[in-house]
N, C-alpha and C positions, 0 to 999 in steps of 0.2 A: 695142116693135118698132123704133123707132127707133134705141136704141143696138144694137138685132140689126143693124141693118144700116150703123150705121156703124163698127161691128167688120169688115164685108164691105167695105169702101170701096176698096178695093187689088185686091179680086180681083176677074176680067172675069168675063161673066154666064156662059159656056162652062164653067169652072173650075168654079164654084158648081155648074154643070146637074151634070158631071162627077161632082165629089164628093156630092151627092145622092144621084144613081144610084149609086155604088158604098156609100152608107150603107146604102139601101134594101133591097141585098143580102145585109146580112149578116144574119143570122136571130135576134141577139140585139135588134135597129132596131126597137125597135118603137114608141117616141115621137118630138117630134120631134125633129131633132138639134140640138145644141148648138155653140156657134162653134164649141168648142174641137173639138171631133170632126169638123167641117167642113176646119176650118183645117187638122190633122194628115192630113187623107187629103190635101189639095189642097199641102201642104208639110210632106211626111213625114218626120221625126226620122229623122238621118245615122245609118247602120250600119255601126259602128266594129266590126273587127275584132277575136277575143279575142286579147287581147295575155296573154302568160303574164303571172305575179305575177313580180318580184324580188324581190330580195334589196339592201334600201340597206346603205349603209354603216355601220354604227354610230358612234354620235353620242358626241364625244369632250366631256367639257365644255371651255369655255373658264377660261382660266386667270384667278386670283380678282382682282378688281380692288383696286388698291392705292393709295394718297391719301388723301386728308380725306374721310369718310362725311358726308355728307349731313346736316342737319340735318332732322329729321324731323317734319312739325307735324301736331295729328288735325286732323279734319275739323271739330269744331269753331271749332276754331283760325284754320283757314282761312277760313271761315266768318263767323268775326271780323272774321279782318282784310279783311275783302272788302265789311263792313259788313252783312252778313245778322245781323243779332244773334239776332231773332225764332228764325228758320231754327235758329243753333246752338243755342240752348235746347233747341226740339223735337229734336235729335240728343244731346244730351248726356239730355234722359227717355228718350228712347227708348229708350239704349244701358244704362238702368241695368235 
């Protein structure tokens, strides 16, 4: 009960009566309510307008990159040199 109500710590006692009574109305209430169902009547989720769908732009790629590639190390490796040795073992069984 305790964290029931310090999830309500924000809202005045009025608010709380409030959304009760409009829980209590609805016909499907028939346990007790839960914050979350408190909370949404007492600060009810914004209603955004339907906005049509577009149409974005089509996605050009970017152009290939050009220079010295990377030298590329596995996870092992890295692994290594990071001093996990343990750790790379279990990656390299694992991977087999």
């Amino acid at each position: 009960m305790a964290d029931y109500l310090d999830d309500l710590v924000e809202v005045s006692p009025n608010q709380l009566e409030r959304a009760c009574m409009e829980f209590r109305k609805k016909p499907e209430s028939t346990f007790f309510p839960k914050i979350g169902e408190l909370l949404a009547i007492i600060n009810p989720a914004p209603q955004y307008p339907d906005i049509p769908p577009r149409r974005l732009p089509t996605f050009r790629s970017a152009p290939a990159l050009t220079g010295p590639k990377p030298k590329l190390r596995s996870v092992a490796q890295v692994l290594r040199d990071t001093g996990h040795f343990a750790a790379a073992d279990r990656w390299e069984i694992g991977r087999k």
